[in-house]
N, C-alpha and C positions, 0 to 999 in steps of 0.2 A: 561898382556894384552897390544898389539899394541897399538899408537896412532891412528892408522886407524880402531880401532871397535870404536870408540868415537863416539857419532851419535851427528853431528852438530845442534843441536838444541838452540836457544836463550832463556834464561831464562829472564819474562818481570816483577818479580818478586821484587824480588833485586833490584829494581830501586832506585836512587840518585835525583828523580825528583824533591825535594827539592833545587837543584843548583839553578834554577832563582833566588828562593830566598837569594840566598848567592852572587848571582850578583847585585840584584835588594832589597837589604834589605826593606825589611815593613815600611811602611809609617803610617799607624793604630796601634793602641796599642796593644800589642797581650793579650791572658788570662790570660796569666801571673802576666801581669805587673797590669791587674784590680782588679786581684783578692789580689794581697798585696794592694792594694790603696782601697779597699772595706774593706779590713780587718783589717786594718791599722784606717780606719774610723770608722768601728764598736766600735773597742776597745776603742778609743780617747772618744767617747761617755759617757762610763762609765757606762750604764743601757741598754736594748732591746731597739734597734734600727727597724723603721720602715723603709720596703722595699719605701718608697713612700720618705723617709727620706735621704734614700742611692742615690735615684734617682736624686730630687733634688742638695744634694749637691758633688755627683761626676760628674752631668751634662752629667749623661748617659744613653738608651732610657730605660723603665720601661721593657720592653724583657728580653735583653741584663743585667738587671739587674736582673731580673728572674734567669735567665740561670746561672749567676754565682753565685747566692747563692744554687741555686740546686747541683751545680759543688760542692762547698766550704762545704755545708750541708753532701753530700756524703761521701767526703776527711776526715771529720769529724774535719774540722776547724771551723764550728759551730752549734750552738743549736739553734731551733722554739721555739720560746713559742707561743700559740697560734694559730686560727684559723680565716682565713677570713681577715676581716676589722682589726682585731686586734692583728694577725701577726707579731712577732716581734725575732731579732734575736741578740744572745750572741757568744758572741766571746770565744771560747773553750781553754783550759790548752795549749792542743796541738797548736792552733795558735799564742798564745802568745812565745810561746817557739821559733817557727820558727822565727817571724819577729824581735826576740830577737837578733838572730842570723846574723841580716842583718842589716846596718845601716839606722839608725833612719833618716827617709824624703829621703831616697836615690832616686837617680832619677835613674829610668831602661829603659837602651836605650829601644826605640820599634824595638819588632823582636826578642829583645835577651829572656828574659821572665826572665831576672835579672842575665844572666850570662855576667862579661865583660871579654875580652881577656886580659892574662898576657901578659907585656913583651916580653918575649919568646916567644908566641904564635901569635903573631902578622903578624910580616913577615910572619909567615905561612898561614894566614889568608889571605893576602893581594895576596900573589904567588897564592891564591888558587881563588880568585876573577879574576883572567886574566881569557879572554878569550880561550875556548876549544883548538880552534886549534893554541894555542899559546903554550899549553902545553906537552912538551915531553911525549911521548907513552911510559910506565912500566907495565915489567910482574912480577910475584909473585919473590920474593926474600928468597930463604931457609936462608941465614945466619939470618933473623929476629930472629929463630929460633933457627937455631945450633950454634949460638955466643952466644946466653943470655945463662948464667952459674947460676943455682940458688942460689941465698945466695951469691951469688958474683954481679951477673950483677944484674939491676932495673929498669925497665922503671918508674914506678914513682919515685919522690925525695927521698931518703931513708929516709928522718924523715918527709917529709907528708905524707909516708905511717906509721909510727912509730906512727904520730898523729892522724890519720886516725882512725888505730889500738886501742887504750887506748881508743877513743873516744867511739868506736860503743861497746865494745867486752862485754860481760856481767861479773859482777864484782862477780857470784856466780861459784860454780862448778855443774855444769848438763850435763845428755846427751848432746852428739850432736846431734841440729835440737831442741833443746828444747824453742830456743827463736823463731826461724820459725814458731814454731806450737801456741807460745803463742799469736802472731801476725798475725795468718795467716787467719784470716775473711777477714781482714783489708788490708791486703798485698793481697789477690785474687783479691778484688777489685783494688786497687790501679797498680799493677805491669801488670796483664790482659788489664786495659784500657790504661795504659799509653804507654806499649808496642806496642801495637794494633792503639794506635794514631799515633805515628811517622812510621806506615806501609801505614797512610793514610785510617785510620778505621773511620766512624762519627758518632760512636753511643757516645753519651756524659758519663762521668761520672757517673751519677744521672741511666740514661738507664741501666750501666752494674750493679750496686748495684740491681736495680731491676729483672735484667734477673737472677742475681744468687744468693736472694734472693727469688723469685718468682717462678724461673724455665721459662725453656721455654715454650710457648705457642701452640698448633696445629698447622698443617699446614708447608710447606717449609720453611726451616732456608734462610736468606740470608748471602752474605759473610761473611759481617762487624760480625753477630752474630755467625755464624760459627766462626771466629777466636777470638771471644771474649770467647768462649766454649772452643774452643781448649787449649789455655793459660791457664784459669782455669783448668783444667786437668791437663797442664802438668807442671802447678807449683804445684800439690796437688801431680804429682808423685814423681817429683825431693826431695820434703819435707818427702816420704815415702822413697823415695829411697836412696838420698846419706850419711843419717846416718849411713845406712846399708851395703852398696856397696861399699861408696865410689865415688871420683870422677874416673872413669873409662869411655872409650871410648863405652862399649856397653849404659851405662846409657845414655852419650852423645846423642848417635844416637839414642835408644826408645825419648828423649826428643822431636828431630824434630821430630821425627811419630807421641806421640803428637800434637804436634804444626803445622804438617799442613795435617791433618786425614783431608778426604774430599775435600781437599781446591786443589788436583793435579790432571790433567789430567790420565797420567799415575802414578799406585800404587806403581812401581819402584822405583819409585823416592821418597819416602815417607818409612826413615827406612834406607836408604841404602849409600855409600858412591857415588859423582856425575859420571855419565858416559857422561856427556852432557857438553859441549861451554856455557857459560855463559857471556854476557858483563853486564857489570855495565853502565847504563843511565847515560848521565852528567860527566863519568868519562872518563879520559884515561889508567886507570890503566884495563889490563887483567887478571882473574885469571891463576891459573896453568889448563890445563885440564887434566892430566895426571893420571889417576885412582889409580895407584898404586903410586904416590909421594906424590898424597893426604890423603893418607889411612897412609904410613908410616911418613908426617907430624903431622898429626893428632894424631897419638901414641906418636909422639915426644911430642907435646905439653902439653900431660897428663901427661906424666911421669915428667916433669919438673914442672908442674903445684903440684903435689903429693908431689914432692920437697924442694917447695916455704914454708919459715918459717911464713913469714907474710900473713896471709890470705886475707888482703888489698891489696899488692903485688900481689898476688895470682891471684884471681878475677879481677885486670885490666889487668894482663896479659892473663887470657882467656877467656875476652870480648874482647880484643885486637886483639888476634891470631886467633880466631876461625872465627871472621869477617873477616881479611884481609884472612886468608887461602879457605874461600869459598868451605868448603869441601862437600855441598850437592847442589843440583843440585835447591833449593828454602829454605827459611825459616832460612837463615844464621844469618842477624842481629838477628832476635827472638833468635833462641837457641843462640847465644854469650851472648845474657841480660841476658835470664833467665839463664843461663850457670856459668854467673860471680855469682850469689847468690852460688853457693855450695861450694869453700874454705871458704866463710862466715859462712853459714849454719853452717858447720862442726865446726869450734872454737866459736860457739854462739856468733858472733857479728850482728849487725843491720841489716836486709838484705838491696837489693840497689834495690829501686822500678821505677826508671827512670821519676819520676816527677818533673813536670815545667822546664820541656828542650825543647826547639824549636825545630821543624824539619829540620829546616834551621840551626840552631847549631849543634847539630846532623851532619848530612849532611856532616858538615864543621870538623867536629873530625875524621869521618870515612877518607875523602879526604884524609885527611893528613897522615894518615897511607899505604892507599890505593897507593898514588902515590910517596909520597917521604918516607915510612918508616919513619916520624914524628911521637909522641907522644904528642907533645907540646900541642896541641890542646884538645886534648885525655885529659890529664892529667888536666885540668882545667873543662873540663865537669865534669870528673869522680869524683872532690873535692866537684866542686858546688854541684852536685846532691846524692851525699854519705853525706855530713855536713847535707844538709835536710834530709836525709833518717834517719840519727842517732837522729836528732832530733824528727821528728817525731813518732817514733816508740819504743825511748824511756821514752818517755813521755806519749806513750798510751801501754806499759807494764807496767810501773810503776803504772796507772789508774789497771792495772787488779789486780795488786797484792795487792787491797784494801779489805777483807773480805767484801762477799756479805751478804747483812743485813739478807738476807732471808735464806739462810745457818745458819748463828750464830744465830737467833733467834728459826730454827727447825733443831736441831744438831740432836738430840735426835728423833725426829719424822723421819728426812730422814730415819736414820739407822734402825729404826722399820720397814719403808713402805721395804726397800732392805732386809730384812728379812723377809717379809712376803712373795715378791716375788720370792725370791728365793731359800729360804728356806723350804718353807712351801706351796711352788706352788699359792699360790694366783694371782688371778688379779690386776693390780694398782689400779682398783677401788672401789674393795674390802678390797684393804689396808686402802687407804683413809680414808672407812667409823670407821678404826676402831685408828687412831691417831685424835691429837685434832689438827686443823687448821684452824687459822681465816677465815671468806669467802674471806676478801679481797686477801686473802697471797695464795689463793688455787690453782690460775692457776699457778701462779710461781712458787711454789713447784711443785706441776704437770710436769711442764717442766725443772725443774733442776732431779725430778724422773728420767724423761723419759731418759734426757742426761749420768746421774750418769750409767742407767741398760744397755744402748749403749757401755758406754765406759768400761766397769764391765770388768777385765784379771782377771786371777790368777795372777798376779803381783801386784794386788791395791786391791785384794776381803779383805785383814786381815781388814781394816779398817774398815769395816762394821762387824768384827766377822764373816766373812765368811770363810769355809773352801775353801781348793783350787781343792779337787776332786770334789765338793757339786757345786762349783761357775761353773766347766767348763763343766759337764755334764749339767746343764742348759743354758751354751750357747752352747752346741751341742744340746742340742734339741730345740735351734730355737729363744733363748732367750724371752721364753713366757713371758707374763707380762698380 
C-alpha cells in the first residue's frame, strides 16, 4: 500500500496530556505519597487504628481520608475490623512488605508518588521540561529496532535486569502462566484500574473491585467503565492465551481488540494494524504512518522479543517498542502494559501491574523514548514499579499457598459431595444432605463445591477417584450439579 491511501486522520487518543504536569510539577500531595504516610501510620500504631485517628493525626479532611483507605482496603494493603462508629483498620503482610522496601520516614517529592530521578535520568528530565517549541521535531527511528541484537544489546542495565530477574521469577517449576493465574483476582483488579488511570480513567480503585466483583449494573456503560471492562478481558485472555501461543504478533493484535471493543469510532481500527496519522499531544515526536513498516516493525519486535533470555529484559523491551512504534491507530500505551506482562507470564515471574506511578512520571518515561530514543527515564519507572510489583504479589502468593482450614478439616467430605455429583448424577444438594458438615462450615464448603465442579478436567478428575471418560462425559452434558 501507498502513502497516499493513508486517510489523514488525528488520533485524540494517545494523548501525553499529562505534559503541564511535567512543566508545571504538583504542588499538593499526590495518592501516592498519602497513602505510604497513612500506611506508614497505621502500622506505627501497632493495634486498629480509627479512621477519625488517621484524620487527626495526618491532618487530612475525613473524605479524603475515606477515599484512601477505600483505595488501600481494595489494593489489599489493609483489613476493617468492624462496623460503624467502631471501624478500625490493620495494616496487611502485604503492606508491611512494601514500605519494607522503601526507606524508612522517606520524604516523597509531591507529584512523584515516590519515584525520584537517577543520575542518568536527570538531564533527560530537565531537556524534556523545556518548552514545546524549543524542541527539535522527530519521526520514528527503525535502528531502535534493527541495532538491538538480543542477548547481546540491553536497554536495561544487565544486572538490574539480572536482579530484577532472581527477584520476581518463581523459585518452583510449573507451567507457564501458573503464577499469573495464581494472582490473578488480585492483578484484574489492580493492572485494569491502574492502567485505565494513567489513560485518565476516574473510576477509583474501590469502584473497579466492585464493578468486577459485582458485575455490571443495567442500563448504558459509560467510558471510564467500558475501559475498565475491556482490560479485564483482555488481561484474562493474554493469561489464557500466551501460555499456549506464545508471545506472537496475532495474540498482540486480538489484545488491542480487547482493549478498545466499543471504545472506536470506526470497527477498523480495532484488531487491525494503523492506516491512519496519528500525532502525540505535548509531544514533538511523530510516528511512522507507513502501514506496511509498521506491520514489518512489529514482526521485528516479536521475534526479537521470543529471543530475549531474560524475561525482565524482555518485557521492558516490549513495553518499550510497542509504544514508541505506535502500531495501532488507538490503545497503544494500554496493549505495551498489558503487552510487557507476557515474557513474564511465560518464565513465572511476578507480573508488572503499573501501580503508584504518576501520570506525569509516566508521561516523562514515554517522552524520552518518543523523542530522543532515551531509555533513562524508562528504566527507573520500570525498577520503581517492577520492585513493588515483586513485592506485592509475592507476598499475597505466598498468603495462598497457606492450606485453607475448610479444605483440611472436610478432605473426606469434599471428595464424597464430587462423587456423588458426578458420579452418581446427584444434585449438590442432595449430596450435602448426605456428608456431615457443621452449619457454620456449610456455605463455604458449598462454595469451594461449587468452585472444585467448574474447575473439574480430565487432567485433575484422579484426585477425587474420578475416572477420566466418567469426569468428561459430565462436563459434555452441561456439568450438571
Amino acid at each position: 500500500m501507498s502513502f497516499d491511501e493513508i486517510e489523514p486522520e488525528i488520533s485524540s487518543s494517545d494523548k501525553l496530556d499529562e505534559i503541564d504536569e511535567i512543566r508545571c510539577p504538583m504542588t499538593t500531595p499526590s495518592l501516592s505519597s498519602r497513602h505510604e504516610a497513612l500506611l506508614r501510620r497505621v502500622l506505627a500504631a501497632g493495634e486498629p487504628v480509627a479512621p477519625s485517628a488517621l484524620e487527626h493525626a495526618l491532618q487530612v479532611s475525613r473524605p479524603t481520608i475515606n477515599r484512601d483507605l477505600r483505595d488501600l482496603l481494595a489494593a489489599g494493603f489493609l483489613e476493617k475490623r468492624g462496623n460503624g462508629r467502631s471501624t478500625r483498620y490493620l495494616a496487611t503482610a502485604a503492606a508491611q512488605a512494601t514500605l519494607r522496601a522503601l526507606p524508612a520516614g522517606a520524604q516523597v517529592p509531591a507529584g512523584s508518588g515516590g519515584l525520584q530521578w537517577s543520575a542518568a535520568a536527570k538531564p533527560l528530565v530537565e531537556a524534556l521540561r523545556e518548552p514545546l517549541g524549543t524542541r527539535t521535531a522527530v519521526g520514528y527511528d527503525s535502528g531502535f529496532v534493527s541495532n538491538y541484537i538480543p542477548n547481546q544489546s540491553s536497554l536495561l542495565p544487565p544486572q538490574l535486569a539480572s536482579d530484577l530477574y532472581n527477584a520476581g521469577r518463581s523459585q518452583d517449576q510449573q507451567p507457564a502462566g501458573t503464577y499469573a493465574r495464581e494472582v490473578l483476582e488480585q492483578l484484574l483488579i489492580d493492572l485494569s484500574w491502574s492502567s485505565s488511570r494513567l489513560e485518565g480513567n476516574n473510576k477509583s480503585l474501590l469502584d473497579t473491585k466492585e464493578l468486577f466483583e459485582l458485575g455490571q449494573r443495567g442500563g448504558p456503560l459509560d467510558e471510564d467503565t467500558l475501559m475498565l471492562l475491556n482490560h479485564k478481558s483482555a488481561i484474562e485472555f493474554m493469561v489464557d492465551a500466551v501460555p499456549t501461543e506464545g508471545i506472537t504478533v496475532p495474540v498482540i493484535v486480538d489484545l488491542q481488540a480487547n482493549l478498545m471493543r466499543d471504545l472506536l469510532r470506526d470497527s477498523r481500527d480495532i484488531g487491525s494494524i494503523r492506516r491512519r496519522v496519528v500525532n502525540i499531544d505535548g509531544s514533538v515526536y511523530t510516528p511512522s504512518s507507513i502501514p506496511s513498516l509498521l506491520e514489518e516493525t512489529l514482526n521485528a519486535i516479536v521475534d526479537k522479543v521470543r529471543n530475549i533470555r531474560n524475561p525482565v529484559e524482555a518485557a521492558f523491551f516490549l513495553w518499550v517498542n510497542l509504544a514508541y512504534l505506535q502500531p495501532f491507530t488507538d490503545g497503544n500505551k494500554r496493549t505495551s502494559r498489558l503487552s510487557a506482562n507476557m515474557p513474564l507470564m511465560l518464565y513465572n515471574c511476578a507480573p508488572l501491574s503499573f501501580l503508584d506511578v504518576e501520570r506525569s512520571d509516566y508521561a516523562t518515561a514515554m517522552l524520552g523514548v518518543y523523542e530522543q530514543r532515551s531509555v533513562a527515564a524508562a528504566v527507573d519507572l520500570f525498577e520503581f514499579i517492577y520492585r513493588r510489583s515483586i513485592q506485592k504479589y509475592s507476598v499475597l502468593r505466598a498468603s495462598l499457598s497457606v492450606p485453607d482450614p475448610i479444605r483440611t478439616k472436610y478432605r473426606q467430605a469434599l471428595n464424597e459431595l464430587m462423587q456423588f455429583v458426578v458420579f452418581h448424577g446427584r444434585t449438590l444438594d442432595a449430596a450435602f444432605a448426605d456428608v456431615q458438615v457443621d452449619a457454620a462450615d456449610s456455605a463455604a464448603l458449598r462454595l469451594i463445591a461449587n468452585t472444585e465442579l467448574d474447575q473439574l478436567e480430565q487432567h485433575n478428575c484422579a484426585r477425587y477417584n474420578l475416572a477420566r471418560g466418567m469426569t468428561q462425559r459430565w462436563i459434555v452434558a452441561g456439568r450438571r450439579r
